[in-house]
Every structure is written in structure tokens, then in C-alpha cells.
MDTraj code that builds the backbone (N, CA, C; nanometers):
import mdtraj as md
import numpy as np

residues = "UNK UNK UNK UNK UNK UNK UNK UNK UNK UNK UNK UNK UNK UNK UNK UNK UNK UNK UNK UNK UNK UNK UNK UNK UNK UNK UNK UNK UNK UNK UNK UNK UNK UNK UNK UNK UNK UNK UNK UNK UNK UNK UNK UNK UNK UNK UNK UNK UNK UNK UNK UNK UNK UNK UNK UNK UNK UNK UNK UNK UNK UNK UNK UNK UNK UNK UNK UNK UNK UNK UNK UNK UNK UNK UNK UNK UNK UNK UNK UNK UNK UNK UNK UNK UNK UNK UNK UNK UNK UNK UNK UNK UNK UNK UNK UNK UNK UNK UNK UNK UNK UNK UNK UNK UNK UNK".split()
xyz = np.array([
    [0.9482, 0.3716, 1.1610],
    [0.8702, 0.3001, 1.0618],
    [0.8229, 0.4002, 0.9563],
    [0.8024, 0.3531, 0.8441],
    [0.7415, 0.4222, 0.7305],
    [0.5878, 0.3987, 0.6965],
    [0.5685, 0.5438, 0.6553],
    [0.3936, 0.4604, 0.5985],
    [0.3863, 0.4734, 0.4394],
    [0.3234, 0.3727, 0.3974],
    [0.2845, 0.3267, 0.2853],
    [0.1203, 0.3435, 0.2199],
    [0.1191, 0.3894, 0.1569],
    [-0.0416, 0.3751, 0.0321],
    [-0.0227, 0.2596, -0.0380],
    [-0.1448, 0.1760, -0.0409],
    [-0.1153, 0.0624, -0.0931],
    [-0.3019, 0.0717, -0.1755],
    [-0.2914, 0.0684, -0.2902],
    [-0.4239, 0.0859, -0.4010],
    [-0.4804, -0.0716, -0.4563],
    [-0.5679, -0.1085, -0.4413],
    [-0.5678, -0.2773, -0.5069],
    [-0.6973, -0.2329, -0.6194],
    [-0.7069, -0.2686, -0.6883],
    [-0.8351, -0.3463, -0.7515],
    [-0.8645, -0.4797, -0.8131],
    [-0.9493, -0.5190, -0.7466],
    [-1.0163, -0.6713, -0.7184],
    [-1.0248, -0.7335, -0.8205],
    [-0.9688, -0.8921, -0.8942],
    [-0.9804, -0.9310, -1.0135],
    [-1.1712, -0.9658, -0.9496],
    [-1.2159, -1.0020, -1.0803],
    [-1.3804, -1.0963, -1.0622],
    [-1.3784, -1.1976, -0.9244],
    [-1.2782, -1.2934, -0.9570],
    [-1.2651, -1.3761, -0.8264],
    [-1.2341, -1.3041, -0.6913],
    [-1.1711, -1.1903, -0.6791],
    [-1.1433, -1.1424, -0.5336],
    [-1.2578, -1.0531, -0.5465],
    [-1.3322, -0.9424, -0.6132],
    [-1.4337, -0.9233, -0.5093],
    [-1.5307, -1.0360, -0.5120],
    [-1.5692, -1.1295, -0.5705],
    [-1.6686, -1.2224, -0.5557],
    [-1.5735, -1.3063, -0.4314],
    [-1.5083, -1.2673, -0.3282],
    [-1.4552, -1.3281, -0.2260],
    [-1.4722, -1.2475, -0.1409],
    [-1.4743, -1.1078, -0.1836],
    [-1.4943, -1.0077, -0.0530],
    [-1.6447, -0.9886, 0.0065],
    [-1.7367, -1.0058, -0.1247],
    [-1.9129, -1.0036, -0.1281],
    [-1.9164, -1.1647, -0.0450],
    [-1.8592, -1.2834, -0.0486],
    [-1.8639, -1.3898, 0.0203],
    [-1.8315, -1.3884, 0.1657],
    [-1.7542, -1.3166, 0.2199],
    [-1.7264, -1.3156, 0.3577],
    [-1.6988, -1.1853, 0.4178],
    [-1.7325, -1.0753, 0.3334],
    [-1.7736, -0.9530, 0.4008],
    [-1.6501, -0.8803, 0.4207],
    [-1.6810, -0.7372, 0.3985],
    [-1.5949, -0.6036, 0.3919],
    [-1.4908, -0.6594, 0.5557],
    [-1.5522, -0.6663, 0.6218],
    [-1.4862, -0.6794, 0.8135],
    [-1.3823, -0.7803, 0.8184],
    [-1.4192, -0.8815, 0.7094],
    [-1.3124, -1.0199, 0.7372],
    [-1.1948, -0.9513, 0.6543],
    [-1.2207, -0.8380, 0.5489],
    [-1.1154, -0.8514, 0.4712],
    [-1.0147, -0.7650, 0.5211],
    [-1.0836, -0.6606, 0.6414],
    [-1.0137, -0.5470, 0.6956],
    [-0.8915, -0.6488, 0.8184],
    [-0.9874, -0.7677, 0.8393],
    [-0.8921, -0.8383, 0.9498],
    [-0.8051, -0.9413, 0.8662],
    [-0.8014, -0.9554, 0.7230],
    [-0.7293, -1.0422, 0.6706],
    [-0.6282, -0.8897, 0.6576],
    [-0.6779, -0.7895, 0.6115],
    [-0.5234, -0.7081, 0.6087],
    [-0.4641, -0.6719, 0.7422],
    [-0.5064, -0.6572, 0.8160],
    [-0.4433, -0.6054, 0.9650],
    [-0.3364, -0.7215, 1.0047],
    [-0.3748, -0.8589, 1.0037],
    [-0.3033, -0.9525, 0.9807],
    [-0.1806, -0.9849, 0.9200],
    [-0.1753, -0.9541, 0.7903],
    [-0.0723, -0.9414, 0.6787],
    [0.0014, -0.8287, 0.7433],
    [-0.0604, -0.7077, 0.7714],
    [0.0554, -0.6361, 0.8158],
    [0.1312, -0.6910, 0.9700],
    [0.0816, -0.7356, 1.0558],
    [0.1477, -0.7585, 1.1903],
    [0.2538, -0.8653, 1.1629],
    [0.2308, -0.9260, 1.0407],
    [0.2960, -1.0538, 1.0165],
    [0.4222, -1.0298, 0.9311],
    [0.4513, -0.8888, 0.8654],
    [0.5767, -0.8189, 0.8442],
    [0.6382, -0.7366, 0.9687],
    [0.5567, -0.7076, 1.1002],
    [0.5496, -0.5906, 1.1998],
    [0.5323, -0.5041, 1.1524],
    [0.4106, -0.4721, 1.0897],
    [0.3421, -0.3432, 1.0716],
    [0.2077, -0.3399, 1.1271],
    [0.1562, -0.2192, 1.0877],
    [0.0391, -0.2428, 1.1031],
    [-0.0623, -0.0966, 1.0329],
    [-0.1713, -0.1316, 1.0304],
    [-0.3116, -0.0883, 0.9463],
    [-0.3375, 0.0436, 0.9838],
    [-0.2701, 0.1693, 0.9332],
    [-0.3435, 0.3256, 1.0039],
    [-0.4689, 0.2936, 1.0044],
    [-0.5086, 0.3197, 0.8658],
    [-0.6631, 0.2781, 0.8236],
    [-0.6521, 0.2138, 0.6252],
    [-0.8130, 0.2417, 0.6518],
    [-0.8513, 0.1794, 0.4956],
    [-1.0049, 0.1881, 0.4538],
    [-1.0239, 0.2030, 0.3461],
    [-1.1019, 0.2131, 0.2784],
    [-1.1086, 0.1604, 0.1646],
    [-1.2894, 0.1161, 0.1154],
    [-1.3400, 0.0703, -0.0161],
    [-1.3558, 0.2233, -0.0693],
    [-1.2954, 0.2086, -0.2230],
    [-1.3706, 0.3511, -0.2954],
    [-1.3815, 0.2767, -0.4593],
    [-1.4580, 0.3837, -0.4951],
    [-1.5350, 0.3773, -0.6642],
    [-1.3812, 0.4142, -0.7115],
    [-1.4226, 0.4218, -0.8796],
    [-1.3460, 0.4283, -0.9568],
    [-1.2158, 0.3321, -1.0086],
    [-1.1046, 0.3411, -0.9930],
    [-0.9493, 0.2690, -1.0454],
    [-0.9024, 0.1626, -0.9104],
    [-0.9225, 0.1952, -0.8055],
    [-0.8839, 0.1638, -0.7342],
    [-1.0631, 0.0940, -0.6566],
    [-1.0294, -0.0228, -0.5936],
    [-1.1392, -0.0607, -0.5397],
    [-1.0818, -0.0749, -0.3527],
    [-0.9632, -0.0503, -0.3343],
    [-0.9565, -0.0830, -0.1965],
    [-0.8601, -0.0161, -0.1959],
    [-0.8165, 0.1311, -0.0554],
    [-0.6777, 0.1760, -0.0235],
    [-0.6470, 0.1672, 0.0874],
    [-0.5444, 0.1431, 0.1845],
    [-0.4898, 0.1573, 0.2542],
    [-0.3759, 0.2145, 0.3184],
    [-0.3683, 0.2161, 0.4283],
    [-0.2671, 0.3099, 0.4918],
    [-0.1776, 0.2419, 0.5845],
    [-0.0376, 0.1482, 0.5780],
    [0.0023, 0.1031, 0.6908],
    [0.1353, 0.1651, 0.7162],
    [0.1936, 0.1571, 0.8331],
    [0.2765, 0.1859, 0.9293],
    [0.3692, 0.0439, 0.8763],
    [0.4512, 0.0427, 0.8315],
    [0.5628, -0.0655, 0.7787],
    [0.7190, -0.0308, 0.8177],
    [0.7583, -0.1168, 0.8351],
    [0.8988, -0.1349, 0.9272],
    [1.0589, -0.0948, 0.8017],
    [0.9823, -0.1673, 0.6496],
    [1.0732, -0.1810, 0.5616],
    [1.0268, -0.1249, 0.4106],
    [1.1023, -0.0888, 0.3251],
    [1.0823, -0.1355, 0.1533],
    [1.0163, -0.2821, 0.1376],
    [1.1136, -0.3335, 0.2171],
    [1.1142, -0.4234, 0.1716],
    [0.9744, -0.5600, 0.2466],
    [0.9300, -0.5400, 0.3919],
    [0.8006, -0.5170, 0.3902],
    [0.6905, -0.5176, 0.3372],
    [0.6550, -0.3832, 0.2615],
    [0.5575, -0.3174, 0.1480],
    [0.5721, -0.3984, 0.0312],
    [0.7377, -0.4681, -0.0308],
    [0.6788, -0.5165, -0.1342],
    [0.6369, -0.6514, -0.1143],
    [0.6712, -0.7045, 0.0172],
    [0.6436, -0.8421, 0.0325],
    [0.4520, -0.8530, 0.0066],
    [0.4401, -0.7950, 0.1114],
    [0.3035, -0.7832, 0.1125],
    [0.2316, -0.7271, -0.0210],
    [0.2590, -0.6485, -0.0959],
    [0.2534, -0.6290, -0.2566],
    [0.2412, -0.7093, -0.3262],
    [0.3268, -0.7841, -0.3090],
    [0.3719, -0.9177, -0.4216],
    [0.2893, -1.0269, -0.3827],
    [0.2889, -1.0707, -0.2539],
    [0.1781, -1.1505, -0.1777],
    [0.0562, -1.1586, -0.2522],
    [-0.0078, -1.0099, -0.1834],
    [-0.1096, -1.0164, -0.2739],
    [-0.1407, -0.9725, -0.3958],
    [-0.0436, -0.9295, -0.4824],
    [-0.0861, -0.9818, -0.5873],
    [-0.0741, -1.0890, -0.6534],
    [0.0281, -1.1684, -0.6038],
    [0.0638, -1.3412, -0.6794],
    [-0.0602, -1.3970, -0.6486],
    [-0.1327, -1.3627, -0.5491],
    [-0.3157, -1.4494, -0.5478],
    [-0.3633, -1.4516, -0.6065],
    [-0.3457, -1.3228, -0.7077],
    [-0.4459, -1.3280, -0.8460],
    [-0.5656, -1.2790, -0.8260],
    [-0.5918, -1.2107, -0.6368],
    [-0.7573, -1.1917, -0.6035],
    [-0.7052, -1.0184, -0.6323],
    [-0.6062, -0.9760, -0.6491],
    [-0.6404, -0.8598, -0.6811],
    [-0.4781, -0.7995, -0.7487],
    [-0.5089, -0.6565, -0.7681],
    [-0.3787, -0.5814, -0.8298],
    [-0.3337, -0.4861, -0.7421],
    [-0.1927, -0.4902, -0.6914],
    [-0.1382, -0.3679, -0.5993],
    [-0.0980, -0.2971, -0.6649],
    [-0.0685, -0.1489, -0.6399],
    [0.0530, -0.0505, -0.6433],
    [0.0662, 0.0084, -0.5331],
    [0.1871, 0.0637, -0.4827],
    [0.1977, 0.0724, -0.3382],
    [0.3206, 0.2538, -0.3482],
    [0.2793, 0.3221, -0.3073],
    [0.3233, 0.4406, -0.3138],
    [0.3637, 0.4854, -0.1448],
    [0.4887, 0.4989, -0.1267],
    [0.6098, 0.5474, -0.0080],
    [0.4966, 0.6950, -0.0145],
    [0.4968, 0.7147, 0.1602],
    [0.4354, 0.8156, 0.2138],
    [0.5722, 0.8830, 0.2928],
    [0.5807, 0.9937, 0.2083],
    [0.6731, 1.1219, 0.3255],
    [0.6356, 1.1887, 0.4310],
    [0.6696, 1.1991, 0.5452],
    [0.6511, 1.3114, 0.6266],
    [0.6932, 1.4205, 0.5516],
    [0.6258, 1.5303, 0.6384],
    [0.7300, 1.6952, 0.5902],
    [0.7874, 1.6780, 0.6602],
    [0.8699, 1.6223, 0.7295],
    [0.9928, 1.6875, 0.7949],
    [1.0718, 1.5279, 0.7016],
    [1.0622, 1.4770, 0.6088],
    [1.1008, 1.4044, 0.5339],
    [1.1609, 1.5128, 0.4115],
    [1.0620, 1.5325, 0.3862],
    [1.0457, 1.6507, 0.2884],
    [1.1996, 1.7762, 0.2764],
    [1.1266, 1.7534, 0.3850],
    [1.2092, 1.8875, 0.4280],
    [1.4337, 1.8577, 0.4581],
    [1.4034, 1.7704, 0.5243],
    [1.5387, 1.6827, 0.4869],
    [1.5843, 1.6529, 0.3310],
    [1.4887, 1.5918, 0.2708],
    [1.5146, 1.6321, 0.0867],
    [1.5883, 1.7317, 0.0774],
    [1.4885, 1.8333, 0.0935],
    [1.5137, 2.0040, 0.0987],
    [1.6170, 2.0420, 0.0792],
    [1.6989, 1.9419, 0.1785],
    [1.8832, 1.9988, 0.2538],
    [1.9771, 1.9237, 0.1594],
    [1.8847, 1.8714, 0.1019],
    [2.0396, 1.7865, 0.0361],
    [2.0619, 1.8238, -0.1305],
    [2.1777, 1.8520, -0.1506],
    [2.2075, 1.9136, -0.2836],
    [2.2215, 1.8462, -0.3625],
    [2.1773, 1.8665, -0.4628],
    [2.1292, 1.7894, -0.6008],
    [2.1845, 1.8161, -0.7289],
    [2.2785, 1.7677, -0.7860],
    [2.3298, 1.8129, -0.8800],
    [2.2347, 1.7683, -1.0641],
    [2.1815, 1.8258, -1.1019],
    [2.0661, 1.7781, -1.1989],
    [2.1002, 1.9032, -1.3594],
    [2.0993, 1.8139, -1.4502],
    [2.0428, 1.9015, -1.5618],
    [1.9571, 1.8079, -1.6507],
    [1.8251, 1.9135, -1.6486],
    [1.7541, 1.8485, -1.7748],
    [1.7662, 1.8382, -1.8878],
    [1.6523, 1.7337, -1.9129],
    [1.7000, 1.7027, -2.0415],
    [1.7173, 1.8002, -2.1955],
    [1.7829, 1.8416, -2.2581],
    [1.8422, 1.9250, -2.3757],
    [1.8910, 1.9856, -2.3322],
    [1.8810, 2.0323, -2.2127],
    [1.9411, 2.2001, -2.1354],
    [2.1096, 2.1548, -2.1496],
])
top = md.Topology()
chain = top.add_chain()
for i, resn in enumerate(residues, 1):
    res = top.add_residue(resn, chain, resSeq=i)
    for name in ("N", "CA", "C"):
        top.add_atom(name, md.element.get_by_symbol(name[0]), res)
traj = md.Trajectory(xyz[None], top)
């Protein structure tokens, strides 16, 4: 399985849904969403700034991550972007593989 970062921030109507039934319901409305692709919730957190909610799940697919992406954002209660998490030994497999590249003007 792969893990995923997934960033939301809340339109007016979704946090005035999260202040209605509380930070706990919303952690079990996501744990949910993920078991229901077969994933599931490392963790998560509320934070300040751009992002009002992040998470961390354990996801089976691409294709998975964008379901649940698209999900919630077609609700309209909030905005995703969802950023693929590497292992280093992901990384490191990169590493091995040869890349044939020239930039741009060079």
C-alpha cells in the first residue's frame, strides 16, 4: 500500500459542519472513507494557515486517493490536494533508474 498527504480547506458550509458535530465525528467520517476504498487513517490533524485539515492514509491505489479526493471535494464542504508519499527506499529505487533528461536551452 501507499501513503498519501491529503490537505483540505473547509468552504464556510464545511467548517460550519465540523463546529456542528465536532472535530471526533469528522476524524470518524474520514477513517470511514478510507476503509471504504481499503485504506486506512495513519493520522490527522486540524492546522492554521492554507490548509485547515491534513491527513495521512495508508491507500491501496492512485486511484483510491483520487476517488476519495474527488468525493470530497464534489461536496463542496471542502478543497483537496493530495500529494503521493515516498519511502526512502522508494527513493532510492528512483536512484537506480537512468534517466535520460536535458534541460531546457541546454
Amino acid at each position: 500500500m501507499a501513503h498519501f498527504l491529503f490537505r483540505a480547506h473547509y468552504t464556510q458550509a464545511g467548517i460550519q459542519g465540523v463546529l456542528k458535530e465536532g472535530a471526533a465525528n469528522r476524524v470518524k467520517a474520514m477513517d470511514a472513507v478510507t476503509a471504504s476504498v481499503g485504506g486506512r487513517v495513519e493520522t490527522c490533524y486540524w492546522a492554521f494557515g492554507d490548509d485547515d485539515f491534513v491527513l495521512i492514509a495508508d491507500l491501496p491505489s492512485n486511484a483510491a486517493a483520487a476517488a476519495i479526493a474527488t468525493s470530497v471535494s464534489a461536496s463542496g464542504a471542502a478543497g483537496v490536494s493530495t500529494t503521493v508519499l515516498l519511502t526512502a527506499a522508494e527513493v532510492d529505487e528512483a536512484r537506480g533508474i537512468g534517466v535520460q533528461y536535458r534541460a531546457p536551452g541546454s
